[in-house]
C-alpha positions in Angstrom: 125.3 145.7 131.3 127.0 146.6 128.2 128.3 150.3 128.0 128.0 151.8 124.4 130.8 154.7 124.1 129.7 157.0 120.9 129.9 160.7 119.4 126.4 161.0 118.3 127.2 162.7 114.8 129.7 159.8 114.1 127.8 158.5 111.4 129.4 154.8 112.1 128.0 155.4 115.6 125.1 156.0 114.4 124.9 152.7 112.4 126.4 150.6 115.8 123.6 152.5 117.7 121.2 151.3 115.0 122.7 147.5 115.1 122.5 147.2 118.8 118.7 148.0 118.9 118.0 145.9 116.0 119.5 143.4 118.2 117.8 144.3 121.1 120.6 144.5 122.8 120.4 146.5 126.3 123.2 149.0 126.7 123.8 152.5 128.7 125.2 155.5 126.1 127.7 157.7 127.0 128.7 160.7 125.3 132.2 160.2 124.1 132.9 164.0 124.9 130.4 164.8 127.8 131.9 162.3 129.5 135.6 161.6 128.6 136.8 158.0 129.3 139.5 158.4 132.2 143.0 156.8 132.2 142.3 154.6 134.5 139.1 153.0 132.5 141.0 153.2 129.3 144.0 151.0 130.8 141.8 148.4 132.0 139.8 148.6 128.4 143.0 148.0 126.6 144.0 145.4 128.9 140.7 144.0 128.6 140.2 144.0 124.8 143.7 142.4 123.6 144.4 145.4 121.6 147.7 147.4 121.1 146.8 150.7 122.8 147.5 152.6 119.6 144.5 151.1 118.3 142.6 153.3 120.9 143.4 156.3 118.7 140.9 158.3 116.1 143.8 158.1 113.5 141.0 159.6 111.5 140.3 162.5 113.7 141.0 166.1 112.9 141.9 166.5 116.3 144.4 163.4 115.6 145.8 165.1 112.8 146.4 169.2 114.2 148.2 167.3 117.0 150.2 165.6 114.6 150.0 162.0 116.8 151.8 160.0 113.5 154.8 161.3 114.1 154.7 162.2 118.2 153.0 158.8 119.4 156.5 156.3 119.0 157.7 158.6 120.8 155.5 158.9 124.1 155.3 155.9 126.7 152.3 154.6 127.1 151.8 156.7 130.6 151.8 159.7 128.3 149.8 158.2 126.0 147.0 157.1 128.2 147.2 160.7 129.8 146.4 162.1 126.2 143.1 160.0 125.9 141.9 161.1 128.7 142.1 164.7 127.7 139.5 164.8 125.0 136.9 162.1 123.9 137.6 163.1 120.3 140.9 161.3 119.9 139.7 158.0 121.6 138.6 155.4 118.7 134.8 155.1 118.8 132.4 153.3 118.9 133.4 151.3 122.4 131.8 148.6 124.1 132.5 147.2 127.1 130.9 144.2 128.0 131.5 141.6 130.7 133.1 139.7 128.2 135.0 141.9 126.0 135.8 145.7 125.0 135.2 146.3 121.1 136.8 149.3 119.5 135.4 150.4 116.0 132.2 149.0 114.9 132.8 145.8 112.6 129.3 143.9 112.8 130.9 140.5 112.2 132.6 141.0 115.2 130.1 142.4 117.2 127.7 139.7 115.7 130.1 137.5 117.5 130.8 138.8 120.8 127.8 140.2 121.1 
């Protein structure tokens, strides 16, 4: 089962959303927000995906920004950094899927198109 992490008024959510029904590809949503990724599932999705942890973060994100991460994050271990995640869904990366097989971050459909 593939697990599709989204904000539902991300508007490249919306198109990932849109690409994985096209494909008819079955996956469970979850609510980026509602439902918060925890630490624990966030070490085991970096360690899964290959991916430098700060790649997790919304750079792009207001929330990213007013907590002026930039600067702060070269700073913080990654036990502090993981913590932070897991605080609010807004400064995690999105779209995520986790599959099986591998644990996409962003939505780039030639990747997807190949993992998927």
């Amino acid at each position: 089962m593939i697990l599709f992490v989204e904000y539902p008024k991300c508007s490249t959510c919306q198109k990932a959303k849109k690409w994985l029904e096209e494909h008819n590809i079955v996956f469970e949503d979850r609510h980026i927000v509602e439902q918060n990724p925890t630490a624990e599932e966030l070490k085991s999705w970096v360690t899964r995906s290959g991916l430098e942890l700060k790649r997790f973060f919304n750079t792009s994100g207001l929330k990213y920004k007013e907590l002026k991460l930039k600067d702060r994050l070269p700073e913080m271990s990654d036990e502090e950094k993981f913590s932070l995640l897991a605080t609010d869904g807004m400064l995690v990366k999105r779209p995520l899927i986790v599959a099986e097989n591998c644990v996409l971050v962003g939505f780039k459909e030639a990747e997807w198109e190949k993992m998927l």
